[in-house]
Backbone as CSV, one residue per row, in Angstrom:
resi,resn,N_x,N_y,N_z,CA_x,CA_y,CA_z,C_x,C_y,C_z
1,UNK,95.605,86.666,117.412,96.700,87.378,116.788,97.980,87.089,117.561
2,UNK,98.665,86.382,116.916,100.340,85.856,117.609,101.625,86.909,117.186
3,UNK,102.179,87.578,118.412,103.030,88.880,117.750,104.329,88.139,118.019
4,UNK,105.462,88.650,117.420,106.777,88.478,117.914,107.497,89.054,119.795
5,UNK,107.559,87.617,120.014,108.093,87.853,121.504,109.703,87.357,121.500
6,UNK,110.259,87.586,122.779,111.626,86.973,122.551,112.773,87.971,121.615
7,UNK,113.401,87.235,120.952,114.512,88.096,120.001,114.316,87.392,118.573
8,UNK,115.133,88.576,118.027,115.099,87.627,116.745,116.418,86.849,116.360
9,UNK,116.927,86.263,115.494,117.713,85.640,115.025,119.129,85.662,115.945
10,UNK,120.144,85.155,116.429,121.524,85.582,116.421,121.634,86.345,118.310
11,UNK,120.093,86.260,118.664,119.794,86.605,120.030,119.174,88.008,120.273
12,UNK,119.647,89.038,119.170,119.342,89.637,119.036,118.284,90.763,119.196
13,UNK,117.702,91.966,119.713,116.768,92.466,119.965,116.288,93.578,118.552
14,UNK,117.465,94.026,118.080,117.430,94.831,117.160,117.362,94.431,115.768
15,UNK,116.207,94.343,114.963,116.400,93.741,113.503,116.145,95.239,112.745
16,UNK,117.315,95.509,112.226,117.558,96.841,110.718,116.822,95.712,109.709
17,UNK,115.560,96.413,108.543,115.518,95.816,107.252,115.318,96.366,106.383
18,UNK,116.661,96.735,105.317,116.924,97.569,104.409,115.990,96.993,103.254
19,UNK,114.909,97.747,102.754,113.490,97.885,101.806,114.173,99.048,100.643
20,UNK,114.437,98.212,99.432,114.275,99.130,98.426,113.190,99.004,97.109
21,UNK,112.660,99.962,96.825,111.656,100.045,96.108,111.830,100.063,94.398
22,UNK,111.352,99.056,94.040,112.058,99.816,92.287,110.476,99.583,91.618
23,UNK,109.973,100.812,91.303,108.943,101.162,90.945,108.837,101.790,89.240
24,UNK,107.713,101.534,88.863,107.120,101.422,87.414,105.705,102.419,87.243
25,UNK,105.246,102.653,86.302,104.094,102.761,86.042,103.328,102.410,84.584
26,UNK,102.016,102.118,84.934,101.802,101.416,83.444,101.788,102.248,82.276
27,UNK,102.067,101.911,81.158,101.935,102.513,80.323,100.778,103.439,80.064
28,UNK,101.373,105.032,79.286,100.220,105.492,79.354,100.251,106.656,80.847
29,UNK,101.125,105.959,81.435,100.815,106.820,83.179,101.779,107.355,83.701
30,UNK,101.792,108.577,84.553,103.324,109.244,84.950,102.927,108.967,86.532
31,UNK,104.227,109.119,87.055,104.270,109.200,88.543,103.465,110.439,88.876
32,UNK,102.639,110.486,90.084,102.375,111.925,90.586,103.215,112.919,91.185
33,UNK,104.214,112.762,91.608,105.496,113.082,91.793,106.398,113.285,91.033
34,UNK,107.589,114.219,91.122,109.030,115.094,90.149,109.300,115.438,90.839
35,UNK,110.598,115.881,90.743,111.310,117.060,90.899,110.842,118.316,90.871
36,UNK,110.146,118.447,89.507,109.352,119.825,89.080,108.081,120.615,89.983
37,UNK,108.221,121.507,90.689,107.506,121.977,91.558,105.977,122.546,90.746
38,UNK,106.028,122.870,89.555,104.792,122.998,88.793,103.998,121.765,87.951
39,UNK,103.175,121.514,88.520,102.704,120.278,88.043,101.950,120.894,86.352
40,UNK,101.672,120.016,85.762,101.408,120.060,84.687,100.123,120.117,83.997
41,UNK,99.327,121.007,83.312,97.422,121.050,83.771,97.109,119.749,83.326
42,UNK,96.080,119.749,83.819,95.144,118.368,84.423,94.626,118.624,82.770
43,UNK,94.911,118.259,81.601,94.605,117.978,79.964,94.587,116.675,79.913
44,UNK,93.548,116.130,79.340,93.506,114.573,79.028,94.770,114.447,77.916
45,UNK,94.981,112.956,77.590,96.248,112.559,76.572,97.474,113.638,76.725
46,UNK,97.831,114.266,77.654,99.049,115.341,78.114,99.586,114.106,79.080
47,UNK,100.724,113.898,78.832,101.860,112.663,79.647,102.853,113.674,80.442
48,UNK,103.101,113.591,81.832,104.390,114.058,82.748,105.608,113.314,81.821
49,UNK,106.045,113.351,81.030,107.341,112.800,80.366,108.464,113.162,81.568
50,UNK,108.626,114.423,81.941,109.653,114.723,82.412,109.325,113.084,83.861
51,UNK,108.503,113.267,84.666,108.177,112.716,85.364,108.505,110.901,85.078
52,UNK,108.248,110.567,83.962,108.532,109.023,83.376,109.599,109.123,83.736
53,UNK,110.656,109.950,82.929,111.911,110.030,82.588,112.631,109.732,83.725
54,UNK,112.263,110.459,84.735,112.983,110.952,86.059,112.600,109.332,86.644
55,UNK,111.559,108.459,86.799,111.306,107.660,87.306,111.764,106.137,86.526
56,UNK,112.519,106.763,85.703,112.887,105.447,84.688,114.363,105.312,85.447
57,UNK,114.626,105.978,85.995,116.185,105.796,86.520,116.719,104.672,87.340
58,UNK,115.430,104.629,88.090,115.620,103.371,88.785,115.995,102.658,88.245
59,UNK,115.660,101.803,87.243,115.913,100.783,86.972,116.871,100.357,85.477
60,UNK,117.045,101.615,85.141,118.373,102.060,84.603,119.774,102.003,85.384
61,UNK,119.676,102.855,85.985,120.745,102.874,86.815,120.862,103.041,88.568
62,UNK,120.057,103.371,89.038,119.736,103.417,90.643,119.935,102.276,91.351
63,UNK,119.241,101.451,90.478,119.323,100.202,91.064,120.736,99.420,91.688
64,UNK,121.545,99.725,90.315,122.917,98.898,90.251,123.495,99.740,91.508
65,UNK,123.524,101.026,91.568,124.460,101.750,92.065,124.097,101.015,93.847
66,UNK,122.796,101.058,93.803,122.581,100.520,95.336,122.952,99.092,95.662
67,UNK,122.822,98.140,94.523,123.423,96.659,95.143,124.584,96.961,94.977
68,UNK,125.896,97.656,94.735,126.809,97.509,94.650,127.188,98.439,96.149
69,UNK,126.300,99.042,96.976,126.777,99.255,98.000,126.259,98.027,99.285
70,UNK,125.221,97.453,98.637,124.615,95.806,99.494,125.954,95.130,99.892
71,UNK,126.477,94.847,98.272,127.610,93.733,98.574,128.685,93.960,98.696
72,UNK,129.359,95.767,98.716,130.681,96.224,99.129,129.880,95.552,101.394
73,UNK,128.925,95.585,101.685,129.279,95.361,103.017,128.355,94.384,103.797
74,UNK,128.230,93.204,102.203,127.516,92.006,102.380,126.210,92.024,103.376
75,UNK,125.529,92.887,103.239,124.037,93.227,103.596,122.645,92.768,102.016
76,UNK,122.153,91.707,102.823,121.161,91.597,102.168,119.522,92.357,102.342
77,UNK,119.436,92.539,101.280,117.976,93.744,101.525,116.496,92.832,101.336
78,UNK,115.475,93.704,101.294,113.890,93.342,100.953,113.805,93.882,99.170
79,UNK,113.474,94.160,98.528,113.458,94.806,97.255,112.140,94.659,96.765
80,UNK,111.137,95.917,96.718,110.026,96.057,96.158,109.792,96.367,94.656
81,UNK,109.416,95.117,94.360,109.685,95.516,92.649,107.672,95.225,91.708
82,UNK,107.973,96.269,90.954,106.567,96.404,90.284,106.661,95.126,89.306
83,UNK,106.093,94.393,88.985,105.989,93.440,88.022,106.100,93.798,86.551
84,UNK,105.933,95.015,86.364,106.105,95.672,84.932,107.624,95.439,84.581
85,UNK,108.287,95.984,86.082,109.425,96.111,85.820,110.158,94.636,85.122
86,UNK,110.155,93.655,86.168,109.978,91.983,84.830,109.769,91.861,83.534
87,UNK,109.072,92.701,83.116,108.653,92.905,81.572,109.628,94.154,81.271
88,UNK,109.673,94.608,81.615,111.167,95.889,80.709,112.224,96.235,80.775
89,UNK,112.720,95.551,82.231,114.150,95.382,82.337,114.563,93.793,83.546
90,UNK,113.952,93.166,82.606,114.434,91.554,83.035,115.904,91.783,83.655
91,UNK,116.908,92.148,83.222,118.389,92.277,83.777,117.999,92.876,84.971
92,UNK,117.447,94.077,85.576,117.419,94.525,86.762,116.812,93.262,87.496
93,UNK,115.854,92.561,87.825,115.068,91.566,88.175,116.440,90.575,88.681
94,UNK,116.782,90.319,87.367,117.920,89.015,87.540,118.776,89.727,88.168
95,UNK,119.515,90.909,88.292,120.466,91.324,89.027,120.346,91.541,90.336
96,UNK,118.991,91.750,91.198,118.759,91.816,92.212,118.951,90.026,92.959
97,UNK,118.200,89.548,91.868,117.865,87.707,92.553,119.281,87.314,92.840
98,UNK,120.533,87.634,91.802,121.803,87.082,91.655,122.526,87.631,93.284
99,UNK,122.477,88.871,93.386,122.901,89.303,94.898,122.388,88.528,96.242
100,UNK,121.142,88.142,95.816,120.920,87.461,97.099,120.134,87.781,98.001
101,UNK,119.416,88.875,97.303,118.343,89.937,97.947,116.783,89.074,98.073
102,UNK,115.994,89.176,98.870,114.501,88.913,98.599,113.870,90.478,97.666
103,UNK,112.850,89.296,96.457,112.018,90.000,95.644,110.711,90.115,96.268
104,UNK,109.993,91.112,96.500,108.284,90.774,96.677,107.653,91.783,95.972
105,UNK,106.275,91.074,96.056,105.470,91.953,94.562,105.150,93.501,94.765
106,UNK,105.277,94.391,94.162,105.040,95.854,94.399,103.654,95.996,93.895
107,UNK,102.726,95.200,93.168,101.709,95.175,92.174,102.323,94.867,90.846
108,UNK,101.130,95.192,90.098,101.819,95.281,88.854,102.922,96.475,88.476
109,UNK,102.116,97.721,88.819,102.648,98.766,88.529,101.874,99.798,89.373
110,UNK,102.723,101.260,89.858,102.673,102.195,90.477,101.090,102.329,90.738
111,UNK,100.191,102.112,89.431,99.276,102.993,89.667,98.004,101.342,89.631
112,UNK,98.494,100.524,89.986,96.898,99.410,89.950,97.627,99.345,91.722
113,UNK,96.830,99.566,92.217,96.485,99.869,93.654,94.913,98.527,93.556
114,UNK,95.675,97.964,94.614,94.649,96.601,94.993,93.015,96.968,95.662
115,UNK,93.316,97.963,96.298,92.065,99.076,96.644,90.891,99.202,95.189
116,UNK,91.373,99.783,93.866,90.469,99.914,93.203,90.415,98.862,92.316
117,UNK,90.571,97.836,93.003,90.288,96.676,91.718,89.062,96.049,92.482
118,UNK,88.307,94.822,91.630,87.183,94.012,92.289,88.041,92.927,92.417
119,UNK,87.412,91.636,93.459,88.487,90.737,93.874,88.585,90.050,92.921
120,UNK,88.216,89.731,91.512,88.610,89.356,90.653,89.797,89.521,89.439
121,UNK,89.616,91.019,89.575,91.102,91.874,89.557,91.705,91.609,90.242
122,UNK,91.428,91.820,91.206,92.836,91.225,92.201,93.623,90.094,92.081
123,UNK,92.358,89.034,92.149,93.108,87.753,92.420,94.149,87.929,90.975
124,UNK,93.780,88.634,89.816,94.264,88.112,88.596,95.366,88.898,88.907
125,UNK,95.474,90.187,89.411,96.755,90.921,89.593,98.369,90.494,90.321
126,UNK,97.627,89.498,91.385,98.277,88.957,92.227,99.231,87.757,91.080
127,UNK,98.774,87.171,90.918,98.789,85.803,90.071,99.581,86.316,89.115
128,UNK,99.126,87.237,88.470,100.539,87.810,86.962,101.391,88.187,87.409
129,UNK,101.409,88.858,88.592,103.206,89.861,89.831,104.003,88.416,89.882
130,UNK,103.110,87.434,90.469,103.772,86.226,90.770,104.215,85.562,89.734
131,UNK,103.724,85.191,88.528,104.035,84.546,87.211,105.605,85.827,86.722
132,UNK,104.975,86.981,87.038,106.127,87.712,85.955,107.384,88.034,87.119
133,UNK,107.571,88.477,88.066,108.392,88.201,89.070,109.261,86.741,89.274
134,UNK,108.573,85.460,89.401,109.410,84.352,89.859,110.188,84.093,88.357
135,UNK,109.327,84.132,87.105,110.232,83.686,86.247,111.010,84.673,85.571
136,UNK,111.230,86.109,86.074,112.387,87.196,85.551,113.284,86.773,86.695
137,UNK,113.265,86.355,87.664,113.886,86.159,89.108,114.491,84.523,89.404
138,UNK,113.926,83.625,89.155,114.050,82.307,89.185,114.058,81.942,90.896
139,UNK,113.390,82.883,91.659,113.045,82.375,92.965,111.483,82.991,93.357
140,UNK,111.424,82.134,94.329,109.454,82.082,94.796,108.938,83.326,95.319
141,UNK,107.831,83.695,94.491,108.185,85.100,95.495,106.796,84.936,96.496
142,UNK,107.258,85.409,97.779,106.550,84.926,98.767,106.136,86.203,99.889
143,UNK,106.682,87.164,99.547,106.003,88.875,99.927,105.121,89.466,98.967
144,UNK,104.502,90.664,99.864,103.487,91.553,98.657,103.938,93.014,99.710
145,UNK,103.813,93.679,99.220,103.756,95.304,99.896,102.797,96.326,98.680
146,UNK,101.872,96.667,98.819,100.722,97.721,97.744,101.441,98.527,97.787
147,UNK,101.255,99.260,96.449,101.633,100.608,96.322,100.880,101.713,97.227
148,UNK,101.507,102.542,97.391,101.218,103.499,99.171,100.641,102.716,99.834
149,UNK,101.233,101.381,100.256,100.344,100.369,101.172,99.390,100.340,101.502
150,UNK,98.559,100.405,100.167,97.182,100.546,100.054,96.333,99.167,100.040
151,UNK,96.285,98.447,100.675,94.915,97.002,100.054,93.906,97.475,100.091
152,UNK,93.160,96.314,99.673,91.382,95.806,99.623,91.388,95.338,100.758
153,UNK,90.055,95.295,100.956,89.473,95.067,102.100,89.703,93.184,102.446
154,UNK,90.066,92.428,100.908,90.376,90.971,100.823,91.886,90.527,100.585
155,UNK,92.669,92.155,99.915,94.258,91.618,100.126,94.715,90.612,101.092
156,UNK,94.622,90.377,102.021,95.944,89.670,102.633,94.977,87.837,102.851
157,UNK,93.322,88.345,102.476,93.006,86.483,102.467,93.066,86.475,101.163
158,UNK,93.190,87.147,99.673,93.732,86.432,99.047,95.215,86.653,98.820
159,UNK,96.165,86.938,99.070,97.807,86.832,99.388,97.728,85.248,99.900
160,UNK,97.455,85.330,101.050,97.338,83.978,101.784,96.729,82.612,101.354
161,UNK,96.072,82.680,100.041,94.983,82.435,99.800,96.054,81.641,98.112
162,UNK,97.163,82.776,97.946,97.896,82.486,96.796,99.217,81.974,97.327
163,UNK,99.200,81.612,98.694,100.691,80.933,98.849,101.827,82.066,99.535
164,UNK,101.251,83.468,99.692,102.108,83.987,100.486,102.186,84.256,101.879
165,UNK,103.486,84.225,102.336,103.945,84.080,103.537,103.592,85.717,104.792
166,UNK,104.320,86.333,103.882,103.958,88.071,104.683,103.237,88.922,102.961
167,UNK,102.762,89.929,104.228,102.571,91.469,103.164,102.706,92.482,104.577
168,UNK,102.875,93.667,103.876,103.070,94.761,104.399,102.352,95.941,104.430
169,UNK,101.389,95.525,104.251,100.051,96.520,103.978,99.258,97.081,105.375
170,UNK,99.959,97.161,106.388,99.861,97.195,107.768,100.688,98.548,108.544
171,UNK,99.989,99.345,109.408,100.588,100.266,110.081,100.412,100.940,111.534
172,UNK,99.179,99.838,111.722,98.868,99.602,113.018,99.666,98.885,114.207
173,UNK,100.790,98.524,114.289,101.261,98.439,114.944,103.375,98.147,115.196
174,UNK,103.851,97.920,115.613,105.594,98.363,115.912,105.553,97.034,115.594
175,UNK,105.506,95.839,115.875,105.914,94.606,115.346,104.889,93.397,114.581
176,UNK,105.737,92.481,113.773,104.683,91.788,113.134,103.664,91.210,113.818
177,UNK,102.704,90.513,113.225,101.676,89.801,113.759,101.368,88.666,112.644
178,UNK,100.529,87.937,112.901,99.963,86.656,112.247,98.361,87.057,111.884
179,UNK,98.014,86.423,111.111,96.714,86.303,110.257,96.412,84.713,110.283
180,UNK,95.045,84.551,110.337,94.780,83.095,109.928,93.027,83.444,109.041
181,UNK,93.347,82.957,107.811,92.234,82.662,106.378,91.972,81.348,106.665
182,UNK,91.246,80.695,107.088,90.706,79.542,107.167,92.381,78.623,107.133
183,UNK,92.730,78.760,107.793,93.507,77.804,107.881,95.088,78.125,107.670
184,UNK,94.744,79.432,106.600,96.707,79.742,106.008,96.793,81.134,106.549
185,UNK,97.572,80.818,107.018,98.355,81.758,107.971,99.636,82.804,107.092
186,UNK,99.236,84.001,107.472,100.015,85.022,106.672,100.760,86.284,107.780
187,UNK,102.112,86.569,107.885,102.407,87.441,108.690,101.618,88.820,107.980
188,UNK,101.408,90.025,108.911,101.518,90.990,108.949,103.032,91.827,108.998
189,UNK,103.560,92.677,108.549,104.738,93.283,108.941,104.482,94.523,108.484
190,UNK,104.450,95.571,109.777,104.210,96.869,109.373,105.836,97.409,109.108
191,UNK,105.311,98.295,107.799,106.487,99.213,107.352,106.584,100.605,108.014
192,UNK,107.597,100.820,108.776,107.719,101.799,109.532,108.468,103.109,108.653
193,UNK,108.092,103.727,108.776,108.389,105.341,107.805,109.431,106.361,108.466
194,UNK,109.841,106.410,109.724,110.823,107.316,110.211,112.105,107.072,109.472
195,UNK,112.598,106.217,108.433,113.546,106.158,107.873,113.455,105.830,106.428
196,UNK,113.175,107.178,105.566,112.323,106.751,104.233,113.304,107.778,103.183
197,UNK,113.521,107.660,102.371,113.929,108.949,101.357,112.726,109.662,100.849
198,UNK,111.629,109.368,100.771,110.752,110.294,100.138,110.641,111.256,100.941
199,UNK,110.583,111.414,102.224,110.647,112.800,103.036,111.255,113.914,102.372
200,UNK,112.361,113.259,101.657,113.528,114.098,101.945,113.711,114.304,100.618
201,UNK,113.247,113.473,99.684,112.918,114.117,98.371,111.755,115.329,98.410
202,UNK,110.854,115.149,99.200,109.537,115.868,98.749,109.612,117.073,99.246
203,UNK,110.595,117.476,100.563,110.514,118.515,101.237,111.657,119.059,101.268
204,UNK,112.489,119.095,100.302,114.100,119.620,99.998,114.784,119.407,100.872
205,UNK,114.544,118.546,101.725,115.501,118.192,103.640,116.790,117.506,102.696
206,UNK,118.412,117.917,103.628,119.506,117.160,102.997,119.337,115.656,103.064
207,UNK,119.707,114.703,102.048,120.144,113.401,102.781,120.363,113.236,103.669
208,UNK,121.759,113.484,104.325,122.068,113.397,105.739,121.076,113.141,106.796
209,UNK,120.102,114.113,106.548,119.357,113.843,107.276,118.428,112.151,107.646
210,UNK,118.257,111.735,106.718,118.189,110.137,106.533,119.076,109.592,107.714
211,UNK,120.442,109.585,107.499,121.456,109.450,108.421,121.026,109.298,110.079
212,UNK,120.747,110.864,110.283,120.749,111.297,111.934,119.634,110.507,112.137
213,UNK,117.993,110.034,111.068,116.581,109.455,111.743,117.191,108.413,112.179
214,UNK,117.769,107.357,111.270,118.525,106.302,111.836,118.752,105.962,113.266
215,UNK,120.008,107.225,113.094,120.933,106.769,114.087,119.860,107.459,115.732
216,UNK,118.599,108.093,115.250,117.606,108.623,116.073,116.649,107.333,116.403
217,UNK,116.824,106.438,115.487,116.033,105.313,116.017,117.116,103.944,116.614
218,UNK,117.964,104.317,116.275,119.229,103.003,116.946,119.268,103.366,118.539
219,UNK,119.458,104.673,118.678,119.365,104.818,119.908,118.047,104.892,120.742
220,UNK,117.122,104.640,120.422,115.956,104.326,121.226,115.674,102.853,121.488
221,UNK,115.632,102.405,120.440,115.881,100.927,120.065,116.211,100.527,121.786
222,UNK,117.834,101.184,121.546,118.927,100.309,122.440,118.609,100.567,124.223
223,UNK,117.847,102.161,124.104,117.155,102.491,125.272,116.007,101.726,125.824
224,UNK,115.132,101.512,124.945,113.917,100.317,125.612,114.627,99.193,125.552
225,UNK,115.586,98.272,124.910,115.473,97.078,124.869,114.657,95.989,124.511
226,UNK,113.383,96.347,124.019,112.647,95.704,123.337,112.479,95.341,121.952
227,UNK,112.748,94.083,121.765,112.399,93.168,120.525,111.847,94.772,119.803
228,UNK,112.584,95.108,118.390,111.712,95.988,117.189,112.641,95.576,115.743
229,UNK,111.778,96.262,114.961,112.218,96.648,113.900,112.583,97.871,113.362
230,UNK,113.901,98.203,113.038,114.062,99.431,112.115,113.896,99.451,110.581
231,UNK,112.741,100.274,109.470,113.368,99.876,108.392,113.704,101.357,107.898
232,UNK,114.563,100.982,107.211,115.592,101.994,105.962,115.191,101.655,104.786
233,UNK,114.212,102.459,104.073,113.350,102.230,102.804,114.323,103.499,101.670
234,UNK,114.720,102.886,100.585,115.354,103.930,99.516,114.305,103.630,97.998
235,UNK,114.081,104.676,97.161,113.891,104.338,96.518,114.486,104.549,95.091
236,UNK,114.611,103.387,94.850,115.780,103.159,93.623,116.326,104.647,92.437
237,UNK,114.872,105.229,92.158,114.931,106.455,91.006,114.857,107.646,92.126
238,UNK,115.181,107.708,93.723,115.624,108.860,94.021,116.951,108.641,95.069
239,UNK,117.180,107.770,95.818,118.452,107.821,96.474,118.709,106.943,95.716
240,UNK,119.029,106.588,94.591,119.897,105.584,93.737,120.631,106.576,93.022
241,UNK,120.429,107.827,92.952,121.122,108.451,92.133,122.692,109.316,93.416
242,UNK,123.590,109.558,93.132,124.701,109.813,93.839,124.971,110.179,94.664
243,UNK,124.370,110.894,95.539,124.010,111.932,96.361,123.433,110.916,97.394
244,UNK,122.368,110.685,97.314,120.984,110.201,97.803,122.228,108.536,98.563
245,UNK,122.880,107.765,97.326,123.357,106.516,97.449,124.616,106.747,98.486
246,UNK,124.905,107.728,97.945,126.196,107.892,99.355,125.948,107.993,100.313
247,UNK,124.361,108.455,101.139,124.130,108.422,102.698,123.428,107.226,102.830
248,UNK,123.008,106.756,102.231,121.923,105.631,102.408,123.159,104.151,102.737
249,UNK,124.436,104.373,101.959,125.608,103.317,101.990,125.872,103.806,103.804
250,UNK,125.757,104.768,104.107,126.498,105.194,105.616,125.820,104.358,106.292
251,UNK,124.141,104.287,106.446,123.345,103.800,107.065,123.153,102.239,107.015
252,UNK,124.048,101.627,105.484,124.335,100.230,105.533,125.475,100.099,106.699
253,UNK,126.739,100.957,106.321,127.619,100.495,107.008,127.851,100.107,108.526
254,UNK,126.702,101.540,108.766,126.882,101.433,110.592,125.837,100.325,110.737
255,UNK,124.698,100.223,110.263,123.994,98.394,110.769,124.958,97.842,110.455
256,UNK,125.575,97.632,109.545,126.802,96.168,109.529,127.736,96.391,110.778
257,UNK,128.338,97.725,111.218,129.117,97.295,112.200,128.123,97.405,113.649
258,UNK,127.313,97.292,113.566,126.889,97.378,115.228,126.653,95.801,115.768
259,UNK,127.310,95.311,116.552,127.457,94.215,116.883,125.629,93.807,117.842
260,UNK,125.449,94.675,118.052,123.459,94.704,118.617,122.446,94.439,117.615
261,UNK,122.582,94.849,116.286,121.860,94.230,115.278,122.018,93.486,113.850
262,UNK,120.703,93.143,114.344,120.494,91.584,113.201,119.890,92.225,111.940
263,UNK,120.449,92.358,111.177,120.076,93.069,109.611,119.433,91.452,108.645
264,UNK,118.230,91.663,108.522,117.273,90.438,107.929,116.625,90.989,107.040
265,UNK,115.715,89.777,106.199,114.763,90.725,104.972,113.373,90.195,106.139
266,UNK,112.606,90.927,105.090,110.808,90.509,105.290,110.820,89.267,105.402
267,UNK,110.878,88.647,104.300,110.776,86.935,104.684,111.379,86.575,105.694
268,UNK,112.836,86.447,106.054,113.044,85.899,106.968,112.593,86.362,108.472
269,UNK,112.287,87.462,108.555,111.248,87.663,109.874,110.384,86.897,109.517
270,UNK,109.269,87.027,108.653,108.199,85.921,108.621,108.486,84.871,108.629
271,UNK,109.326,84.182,108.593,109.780,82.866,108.660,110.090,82.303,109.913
272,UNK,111.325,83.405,110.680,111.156,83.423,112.300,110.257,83.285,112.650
273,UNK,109.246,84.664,112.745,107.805,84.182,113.290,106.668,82.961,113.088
274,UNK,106.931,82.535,111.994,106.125,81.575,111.831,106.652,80.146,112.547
275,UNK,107.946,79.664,112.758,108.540,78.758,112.841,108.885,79.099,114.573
276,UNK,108.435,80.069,115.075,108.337,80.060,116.743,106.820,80.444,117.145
């Protein structure tokens, strides 16, 4: 197992990597999650509508509102996108690729979790994210991250297995690592959670608070001095909406001005790492 030593890019010790999520579910299926504190009885053919609704925003409008704070301060992000989403709003897809952002596969959708498929499902799941992703996108897509970073026990030898570079299905440890499948080599990159909006959706905590974890992990960061990663994960249908987008832009701005860090996507860490 080969981890990241040294710095990353630019000399750097500190890599920020802004992860936004734009999530789907298949038809037929609601998020388990709302706003609405009363969930809805467990009745077969009974749909969370409110719940769709609320989760359709993303990619309605969440989305835009957040690349337009990317490129007010020329920060490029990671962007976790469900493959459904390719199929129902192609313009969001293309509008992310056009900014300049990396795409990687979210699954198909919210609820096919690589966990309950057989590896034949899988492999086929993998293979359609990739078919419906590169050609709504017109670039390679070469990440995977599971929904609740959940894999199979064969995710990342077949990822590796299909030509990709990293996944993120990892939480065992503070920096990436390497994999080797007979031969193809796949980063690991754990997604770190101290800087997430779902906290702060789920437990009525202000935005702001997003803010202070940050600036709670910049300064530790800068105290050890050791090679890490910070990530700042939003997700499109809950800090995309006004509120949520105005602190999450704060947390772009101050990585852009801190002259100590290197703001990169997933790939290009895996790419560093692989190429040292």
């Amino acid at each position: 197992m080969n981890q990241v030593t040294g710095s990353w890019p630019q000399g750097k010790k500190i890599a920020v990597v802004f992860n936004v999520c734009l999530e789907a579910w298949s038809d037929g299926k609601a998020p388990g999650i709302s706003p609405m504190g009363n969930p809805l009885p467990n009745i077969p053919g009974i749909l969370d509508n409110m719940a769709i609704s609320w989760a359709s925003y993303g990619p309605k409008r969440g989305i835009y509102r957040i690349l337009e704070s990317f490129e007010k301060h020329q920060v490029k992000s990671s962007m976790m996108v469900n493959a459904v989403i390719a199929q129902r709003h192609p313009e969001a897809v293309k509008a992310i690729a056009q900014g300049g952002h990396e795409i990687l596969s979210h699954s198909y959708a919210m609820d096919v979790i690589p966990v309950l498929l057989d590896e034949k499902q899988e492999r086929e799941n993998i293979q359609l994210c990739t078919d419906l992703l590169q050609a709504a996108s017109g670039q390679a897509i070469k990440g995977w991250l599971s929904p609740r970073g959940t894999p199979s026990p064969l995710t990342a030898q077949l990822l590796a297995q299909a030509g990709y570079l990293w996944y993120g299905d990892v939480f065992d440890d503070d920096l990436p690592y390497v994999q080797n499948f007979d031969g193809k080599k796949i980063v690991a990159i754990p997604l770190g959670t101290d800087v997430n909006d779902m906290p702060f959706m789920k437990y009525g905590n202000p935005p702001e608070l997003m803010v202070e974890s940050f600036k709670q992990n910049l300064e530790i960061a800068r105290h050890h001095g050791n090679p890490c990663i910070i990530d700042v994960t939003s997700h499109a249908h809950i800090f995309g909406r006004p509120r949520g987008a105005y602190f999450y832009e704060q947390i772009i701005q101050l990585a852009a001005s801190s002259p100590d860090v290197w703001i990169g996507t997933r790939l290009e860490i895996a790419q560093h790492i692989l190429s040292h």
